[in-house]
C-alpha positions as CSV (number, residue, x, y, z in Angstrom):
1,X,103.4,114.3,80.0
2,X,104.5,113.9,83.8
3,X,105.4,110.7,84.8
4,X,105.2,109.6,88.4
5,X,107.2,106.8,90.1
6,X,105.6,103.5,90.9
7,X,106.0,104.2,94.6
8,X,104.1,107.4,93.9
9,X,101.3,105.8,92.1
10,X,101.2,102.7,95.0
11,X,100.8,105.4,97.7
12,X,97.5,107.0,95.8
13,X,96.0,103.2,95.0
14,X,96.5,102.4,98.8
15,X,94.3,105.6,99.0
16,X,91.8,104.2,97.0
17,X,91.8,100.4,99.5
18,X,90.0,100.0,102.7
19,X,90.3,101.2,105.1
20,X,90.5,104.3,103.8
21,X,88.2,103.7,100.6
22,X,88.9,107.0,99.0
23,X,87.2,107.8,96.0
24,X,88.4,109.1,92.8
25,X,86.9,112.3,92.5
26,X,88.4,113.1,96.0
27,X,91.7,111.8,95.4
28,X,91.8,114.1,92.2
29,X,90.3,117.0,93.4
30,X,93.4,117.5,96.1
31,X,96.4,115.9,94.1
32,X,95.7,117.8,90.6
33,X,96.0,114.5,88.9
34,X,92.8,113.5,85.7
35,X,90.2,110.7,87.2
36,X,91.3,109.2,84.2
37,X,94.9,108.9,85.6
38,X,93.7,107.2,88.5
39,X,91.1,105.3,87.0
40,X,94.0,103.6,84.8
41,X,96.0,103.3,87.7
42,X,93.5,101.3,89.3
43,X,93.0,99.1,86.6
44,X,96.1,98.4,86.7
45,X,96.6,97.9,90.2
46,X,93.4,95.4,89.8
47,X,95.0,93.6,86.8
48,X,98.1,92.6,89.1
49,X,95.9,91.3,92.1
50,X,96.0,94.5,94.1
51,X,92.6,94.2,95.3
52,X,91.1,97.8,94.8
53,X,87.2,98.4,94.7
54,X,86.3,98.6,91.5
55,X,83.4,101.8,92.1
56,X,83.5,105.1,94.0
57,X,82.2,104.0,97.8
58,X,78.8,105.2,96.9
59,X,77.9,102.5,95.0
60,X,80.9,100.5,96.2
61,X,80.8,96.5,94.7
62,X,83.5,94.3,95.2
63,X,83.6,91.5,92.7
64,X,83.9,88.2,94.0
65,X,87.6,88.1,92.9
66,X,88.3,91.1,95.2
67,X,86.7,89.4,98.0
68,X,89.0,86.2,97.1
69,X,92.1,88.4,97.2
70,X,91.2,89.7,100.5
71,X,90.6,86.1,101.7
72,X,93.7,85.5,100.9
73,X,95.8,88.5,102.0
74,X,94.5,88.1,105.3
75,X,93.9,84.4,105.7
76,X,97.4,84.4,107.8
77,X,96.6,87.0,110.2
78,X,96.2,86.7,113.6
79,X,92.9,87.9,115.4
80,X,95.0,91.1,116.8
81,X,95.9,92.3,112.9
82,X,92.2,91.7,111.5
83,X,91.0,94.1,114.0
């Protein structure tokens, strides 16, 4: 069992956030690593208010505690950084 640091792992769930909004299946197709890695790592991510879409960008639903986390991660930006 590999075990990868938390850097590591924040790096591929930053993948995963907009803008980029990779999805799963990509990310493991070109890193090796099980969609069931990532999926826990998103869970994960999710369960300590990272806010990280919970589907692939298909079918892409953020719940309405995503959308509150965004609200306030960006509620102190200035017009120049929401762009």
């Amino acid at each position: 069992m590999t075990r990868y640091s938390e850097e590591f792992k924040y790096t591929i769930i930053k993948r995963m956030m907009p803008p980029q909004n990779e999805s799963v299946s990509a990310i493991s197709r070109e890193t090796g690593l099980s969609e069931a890695t990532l999926h826990s790592w998103k869970k994960k991510a999710r369960a300590n208010g990272i806010a990280v879409p919970g589907g692939e960008p298909e079918v892409e639903k953020w719940s309405t505690q995503d959308k509150f986390l965004i609200v306030v991660e960006t509620a102190s930006f200035s017009e120049i950084e929401m762009a």
